[in-house]
N, C-alpha and C positions, 0 to 999 in steps of 0.2 A: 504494500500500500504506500502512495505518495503524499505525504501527510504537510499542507503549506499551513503554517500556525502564522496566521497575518499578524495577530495583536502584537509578536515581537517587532515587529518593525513600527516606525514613530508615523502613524495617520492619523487622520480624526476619527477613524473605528474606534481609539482608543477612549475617547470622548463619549462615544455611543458607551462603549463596555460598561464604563464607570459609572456613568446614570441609570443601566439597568440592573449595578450591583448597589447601589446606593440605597441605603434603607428607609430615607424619608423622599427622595426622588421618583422610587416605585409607588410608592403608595398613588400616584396618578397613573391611571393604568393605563388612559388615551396616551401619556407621553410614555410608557413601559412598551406598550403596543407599536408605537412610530419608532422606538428607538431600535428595535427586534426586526420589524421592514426593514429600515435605512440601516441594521446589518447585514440586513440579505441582498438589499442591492450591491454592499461592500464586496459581499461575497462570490456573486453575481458577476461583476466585472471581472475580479482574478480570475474566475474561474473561466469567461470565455475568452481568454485568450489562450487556452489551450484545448479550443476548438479547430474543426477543419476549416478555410475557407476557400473560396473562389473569387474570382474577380471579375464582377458582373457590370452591364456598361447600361447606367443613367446616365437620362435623358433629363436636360437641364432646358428655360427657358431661351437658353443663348447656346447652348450646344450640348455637349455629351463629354463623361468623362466614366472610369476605371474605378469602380471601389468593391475592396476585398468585403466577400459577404460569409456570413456565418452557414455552414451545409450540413450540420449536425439536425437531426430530429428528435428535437426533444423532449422527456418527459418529465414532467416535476411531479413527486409524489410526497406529499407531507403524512405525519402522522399528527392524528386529531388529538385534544384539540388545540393545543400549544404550539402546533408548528402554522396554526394559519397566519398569523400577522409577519413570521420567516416567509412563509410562502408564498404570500402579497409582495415583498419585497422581491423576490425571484422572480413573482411574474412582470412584477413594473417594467425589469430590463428583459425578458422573455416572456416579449408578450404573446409569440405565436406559438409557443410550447401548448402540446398536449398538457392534459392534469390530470391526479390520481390522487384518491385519500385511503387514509388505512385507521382504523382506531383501533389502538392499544393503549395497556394501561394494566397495572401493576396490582395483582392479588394478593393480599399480605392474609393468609389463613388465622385467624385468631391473632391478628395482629401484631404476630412475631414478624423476628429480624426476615426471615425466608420467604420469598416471594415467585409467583410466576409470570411471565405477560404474555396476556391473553390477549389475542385477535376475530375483532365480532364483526366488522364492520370492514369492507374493500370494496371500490370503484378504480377500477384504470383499462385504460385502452392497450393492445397489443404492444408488449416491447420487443419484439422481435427485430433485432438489426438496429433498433434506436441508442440515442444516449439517457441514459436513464437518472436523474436526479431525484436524493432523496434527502430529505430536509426533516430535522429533530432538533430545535432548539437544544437541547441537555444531553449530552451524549455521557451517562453515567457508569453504569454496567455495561452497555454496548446490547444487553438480552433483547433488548424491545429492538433494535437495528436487524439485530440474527433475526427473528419473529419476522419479521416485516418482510426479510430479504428472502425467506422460506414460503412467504405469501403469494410472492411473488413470482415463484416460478413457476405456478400457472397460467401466467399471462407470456410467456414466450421470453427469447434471451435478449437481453442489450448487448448491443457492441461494447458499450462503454459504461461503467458506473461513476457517479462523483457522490460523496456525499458531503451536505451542506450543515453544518453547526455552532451554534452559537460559543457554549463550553462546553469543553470535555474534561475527562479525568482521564489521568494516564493507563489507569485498568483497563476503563472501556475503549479507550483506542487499542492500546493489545491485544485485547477480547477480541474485535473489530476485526483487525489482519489477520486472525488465524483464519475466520468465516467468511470474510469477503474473498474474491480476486485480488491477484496481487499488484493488477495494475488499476485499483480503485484508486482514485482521489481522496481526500477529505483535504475539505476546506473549513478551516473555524477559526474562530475570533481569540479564543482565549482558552488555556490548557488548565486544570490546577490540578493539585497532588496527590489530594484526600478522598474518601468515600466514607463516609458512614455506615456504623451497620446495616444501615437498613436500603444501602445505596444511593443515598444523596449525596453531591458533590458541596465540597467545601475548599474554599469558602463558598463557591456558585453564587444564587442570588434565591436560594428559595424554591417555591414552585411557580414553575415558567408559565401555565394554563392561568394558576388561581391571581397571578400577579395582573396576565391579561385579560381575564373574565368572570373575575370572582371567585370564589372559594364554591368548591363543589362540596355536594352532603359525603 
């Protein structure tokens, strides 16, 4: 796996990161919500320049010129429901991508540490030969990624996988490389060290859903 961690370098992602780790700044969940988009447009941009392109000839009102275009078919597939306001920002810059959602989400039996993620919920269109993007604000454990990407091989192979993430913890990126292809992408904002028992990332910011739509029962 090809792992570009943007946060290390000096952009105004890092501006985004800090207001969505910010414990009296989230509490506005409209500006939690924008700041989670305008990291997936961040993410968005790196990520298509390692697309295929061609050079296709517009037609301007004073004549015609040569611009490299993007050839890749894309598909954006989020997991519900924390990854929609990421996946708004993906689509702003890919706006002609196919879309797919998947809902997972974490069984804690008797409310111990041990948990499973279960998948109830899939829509997507054929990936057969596409480039396939998968977008998870919180890349924790990596299980709900595995889950998703086992979902998915009902709907046919991609050429290509990227996946898109806000933070991860260094577990679930290794978790990640052993299950994905080795020529997957990940693209994310910001790495941290810790897990919790119960698999939340620390420091992180919380819960990524309940911060953008309210605390679920």
């Amino acid at each position: 796996m090809i792992v570009h961690h943007l946060g290390e370098q000096n952009s105004l992602l890092n501006q985004f990161i800090s207001e969505i780790r910010d414990i009296e700044i989230q509490k506005d969940a409209m500006r939690f919500r924008r700041n989670i988009e305008r990291i997936g447009e961040v993410l968005s941009y790196e990520l298509s320049k390692t697309l295929k392109y061609s050079k296709e000839t517009v037609t301007t009102p004073l004549g015609s010129t040569e611009i490299p275009l993007a050839k890749d078919r894309l598909v954006l597939c989020s997991v519900l429901r924390a990854g929609l306001p990421l996946h708004q920002g993906m689509l702003n810059y890919f706006d002609r991508a196919e879309n797919a959602f998947i809902s997972a989400y974490r069984h804690h039996p008797d409310d111990e540490d041990a948990f499973e993620v279960i998948v109830k919920y899939f829509a997507a269109p054929s990936l057969d030969g596409k480039t396939l993007v998968l977008s998870d604000p919180m890349l924790a454990t990596g299980k709900t990624l595995e889950n998703v990407l086992n979902a998915l091989k009902e709907h046919g192979v991609p050429e290509q996988i990227h996946i898109v993430s806000v933070i991860g913890s260094t577990n679930g990126i290794e978790h990640i490389k052993k299950v994905f292809p080795k020529s997957t992408h990940l693209w994310i904002a910001a790495i941290d060290q810790e897990l919790t028992a119960k698999g939340y990332i620390i420091p992180g910011l919380g819960d990524a859903g309940d911060l953008a739509f309210g605390v679920k029962l």
